[in-house]
N, C-alpha and C positions, 0 to 999 in steps of 0.2 A: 600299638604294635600288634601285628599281628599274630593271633595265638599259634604257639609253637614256634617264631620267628625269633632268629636269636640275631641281637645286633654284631656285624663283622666290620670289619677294617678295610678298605679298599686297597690293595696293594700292585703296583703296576709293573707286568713280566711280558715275556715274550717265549710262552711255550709253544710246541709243536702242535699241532690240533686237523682234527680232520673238520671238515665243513660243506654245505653245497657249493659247489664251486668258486675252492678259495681262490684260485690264479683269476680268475675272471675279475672278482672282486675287490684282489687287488688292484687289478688291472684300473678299477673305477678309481679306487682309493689315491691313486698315486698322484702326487704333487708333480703339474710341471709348468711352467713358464709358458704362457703365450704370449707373441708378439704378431698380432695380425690386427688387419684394418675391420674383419670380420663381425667383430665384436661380441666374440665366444668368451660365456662367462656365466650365462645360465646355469646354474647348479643341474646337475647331472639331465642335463636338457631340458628341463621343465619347469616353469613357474616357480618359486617355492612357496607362494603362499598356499597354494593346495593343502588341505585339508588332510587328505586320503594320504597322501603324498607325503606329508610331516609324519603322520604317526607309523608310516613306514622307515621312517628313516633312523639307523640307530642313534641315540643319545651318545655314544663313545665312541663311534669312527666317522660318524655322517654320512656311512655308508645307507643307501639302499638294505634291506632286512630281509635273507632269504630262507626260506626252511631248514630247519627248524630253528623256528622265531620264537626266542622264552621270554618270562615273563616272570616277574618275582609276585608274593601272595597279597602284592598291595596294587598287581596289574601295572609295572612298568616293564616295558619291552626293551627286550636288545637281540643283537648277533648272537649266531653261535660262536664267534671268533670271539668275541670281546667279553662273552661267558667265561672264558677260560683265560682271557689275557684280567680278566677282576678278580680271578679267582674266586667266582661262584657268588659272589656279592653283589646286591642290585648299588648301581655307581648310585643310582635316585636318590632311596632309602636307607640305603646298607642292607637291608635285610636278605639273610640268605636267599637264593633262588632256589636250590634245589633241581627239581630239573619237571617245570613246569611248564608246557607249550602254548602257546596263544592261535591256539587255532582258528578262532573266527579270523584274525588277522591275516594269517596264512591264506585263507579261504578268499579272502579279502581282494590278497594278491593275484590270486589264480585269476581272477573277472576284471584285470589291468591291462589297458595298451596303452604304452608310452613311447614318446619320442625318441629317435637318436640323439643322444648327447652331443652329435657331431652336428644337429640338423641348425645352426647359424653359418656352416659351412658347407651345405650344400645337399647334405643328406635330409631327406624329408619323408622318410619312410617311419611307418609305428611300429613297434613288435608285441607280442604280450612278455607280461613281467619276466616268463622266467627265458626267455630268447632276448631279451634285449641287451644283458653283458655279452652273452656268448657273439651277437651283431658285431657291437660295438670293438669287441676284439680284433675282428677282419675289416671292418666297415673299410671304404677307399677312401672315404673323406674326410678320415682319420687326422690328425697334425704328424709331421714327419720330425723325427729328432734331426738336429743339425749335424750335416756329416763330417767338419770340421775336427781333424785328427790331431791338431797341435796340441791340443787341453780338451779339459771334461768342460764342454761344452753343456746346460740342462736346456736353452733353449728348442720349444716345438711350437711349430707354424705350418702354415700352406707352404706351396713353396715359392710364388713374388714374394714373400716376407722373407723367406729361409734365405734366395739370392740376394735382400738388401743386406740382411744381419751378415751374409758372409762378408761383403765387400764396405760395411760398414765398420762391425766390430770387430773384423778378424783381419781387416783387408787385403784379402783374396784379391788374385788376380782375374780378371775376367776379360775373355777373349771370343770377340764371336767368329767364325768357323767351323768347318771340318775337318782343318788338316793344320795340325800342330806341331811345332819343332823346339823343343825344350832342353837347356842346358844344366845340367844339376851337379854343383859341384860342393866338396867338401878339402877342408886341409889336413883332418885329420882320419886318413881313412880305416885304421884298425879300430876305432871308436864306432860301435856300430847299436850298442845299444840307445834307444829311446832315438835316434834319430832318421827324424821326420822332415822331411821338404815342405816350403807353402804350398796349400792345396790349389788349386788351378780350375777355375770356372769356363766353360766351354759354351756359349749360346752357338747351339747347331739345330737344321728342320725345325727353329722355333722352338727347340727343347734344351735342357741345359744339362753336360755331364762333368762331373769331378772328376779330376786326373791329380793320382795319389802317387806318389813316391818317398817310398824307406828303406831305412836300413834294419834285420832284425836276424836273430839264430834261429838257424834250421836246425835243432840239434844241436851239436857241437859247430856245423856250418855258419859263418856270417852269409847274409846275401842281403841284393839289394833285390826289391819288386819295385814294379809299377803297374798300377792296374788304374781300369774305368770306371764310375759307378754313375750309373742313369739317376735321374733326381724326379721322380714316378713310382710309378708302381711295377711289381715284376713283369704283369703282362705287356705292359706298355715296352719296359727294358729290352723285352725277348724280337721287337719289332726292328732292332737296329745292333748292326754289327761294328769292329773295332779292329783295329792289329796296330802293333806297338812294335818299333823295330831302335836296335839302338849296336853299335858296332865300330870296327878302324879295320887298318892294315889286311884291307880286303874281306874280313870275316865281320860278319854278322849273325845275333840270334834275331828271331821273328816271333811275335806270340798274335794269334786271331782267334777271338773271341766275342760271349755276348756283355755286353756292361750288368754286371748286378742292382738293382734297385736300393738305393737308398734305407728301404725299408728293412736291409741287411744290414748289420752293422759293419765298419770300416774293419775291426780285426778282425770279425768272421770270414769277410773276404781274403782279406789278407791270408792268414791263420789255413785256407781253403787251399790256396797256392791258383787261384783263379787269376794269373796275371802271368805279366813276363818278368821268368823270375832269373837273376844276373848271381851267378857265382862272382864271390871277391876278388879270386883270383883274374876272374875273365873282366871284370870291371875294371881292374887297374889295369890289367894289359889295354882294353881299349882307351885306358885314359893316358897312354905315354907309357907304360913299363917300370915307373920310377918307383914309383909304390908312394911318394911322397905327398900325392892330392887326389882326388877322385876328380878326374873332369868326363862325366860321361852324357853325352846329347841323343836324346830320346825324340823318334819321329812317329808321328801319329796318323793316323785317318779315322774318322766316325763315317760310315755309309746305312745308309736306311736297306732294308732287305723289301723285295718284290710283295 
């Protein structure tokens, strides 16, 4: 033991803590499901037998090791996050850490360029160590969570995986065109909580868009939306236009807009009021007046902008 080293207990918590860029890091950290032909599985994009490479990596998250990198008096390293999720005990040894930095390590890091962790799907750019989460965060080559609103979906893929998984696991409808006419009906229409319509797959210009339809409170308001969402990236989305029209007895509402990216989540959209958004009352008047079903048909266009 090391003198002055008192033996502690490892005990496992989840406090607040400040760190070098802890969102980033979780960002690495996080557990998700891939399902691509890709064959992305590389640990954090890189070999793991690397040498350099292991003894950067922490012992208790498997995380990547960013400044400040501690070290207990018998030289094992970890996070600063996992310092304080041990409460101050080295996991290795037990022995206190104290608050001991490992700075040749550190130093270590600083004279490191590493791959994109995305580079088996297409990214094949290096960064140095301490740019490569903050990349990885935006990268485009990123996996896209599945936009699938019915359930908590965890699968992320490209997106030919994302469109098999919809129409495999979830079986989405999918339809190829620009110009859509959809019926959405329900029996019981003052129920308007958690009610979600099947998502609707669109193959349009070789690109595919989600067409989302619910029911949720505005407020003390019910209303129904229905909005578009591009299955790309923002800039890609901002390249093509939409308008949603749905109406009876001569009256109709109209909504024209741009499709959001995927990379949005479905209630942010939502939640935005970025769609065509249907008062209950106006809903049932276009559905017959009775109030006793919701029958309302919703017509669409997708057009590409100049």
């Amino acid at each position: 033991m090391a003198p002055g080293g008192g033996v502690c207990k490892v005990v496992e918590s989840h406090p607040k803590y400040a760190n070098y860029d802890i969102t980033a890091a979780k960002a690495e950290k996080r557990s998700t499901q891939i399902k691509s032909n890709s064959g992305w599985g590389e640990k954090h994009g890189m070999p793991s037998t690397n040498g350099v490479h292991e003894l950067l990596e922490c012992p208790v998250c498997k995380n990547l090791m960013y400044p400040p990198i501690h070290q207990c008096p018998n030289g094992h390293t970890l996070c600063s996050s996992c310092k304080f999720r041990v409460h101050n005990c080295c996991p290795t040894c037990h022995l206190e850490l104290g608050n001991i930095r490992c700075l040749a390590l550190e130093k270590v890091a600083e004279s490191l360029e590493l791959p994109c962790r995305y580079q088996s799907l297409g990214c094949y750019d290096t960064f140095p160590y301490f740019s490569k989460l903050k990349h990885e965060q935006h990268c485009r080559f990123r996996p896209y969570n599945c936009p699938y609103a019915g359930s908590e979906c965890s699968v992320m893929a490209d997106i030919p995986t994302i469109v098999s998984h919809l129409k495999e696991d979830h079986q989405v409808d999918l339809h190829d065109g620009c110009t859509f006419n959809h019926r959405y009906v329900k029996s019981k229409p003052h129920e308007v909580e958690n009610a979600t319509w099947m998502l609707t797959v669109f193959n349009c210009f070789g690109r595919q868009f989600c067409l989302h339809f619910e029911a949720f409170q505005l407020g003390m308001a019910p209303v129904y939306m229905a909005f578009l969402r591009f299955m790309g990236e923002d800039s890609e989305a901002k390249k093509f236009s939409y308008t949603l029209e749905v109406g009876a007895y001569d009256r109709k509402l109209t909504w024209q807009g741009v499709p959001r990216s995927i990379r949005y989540s479905h209630r942010k959209v939502r939640d935005s009021q970025d769609g065509l958004l249907i008062p209950r009352h106006l809903a049932l008047f276009f559905s017959g007046g009775d109030r006793q079903e919701l029958k309302l048909r919703i017509t669409g266009r997708i057009w590409k902008g100049q």
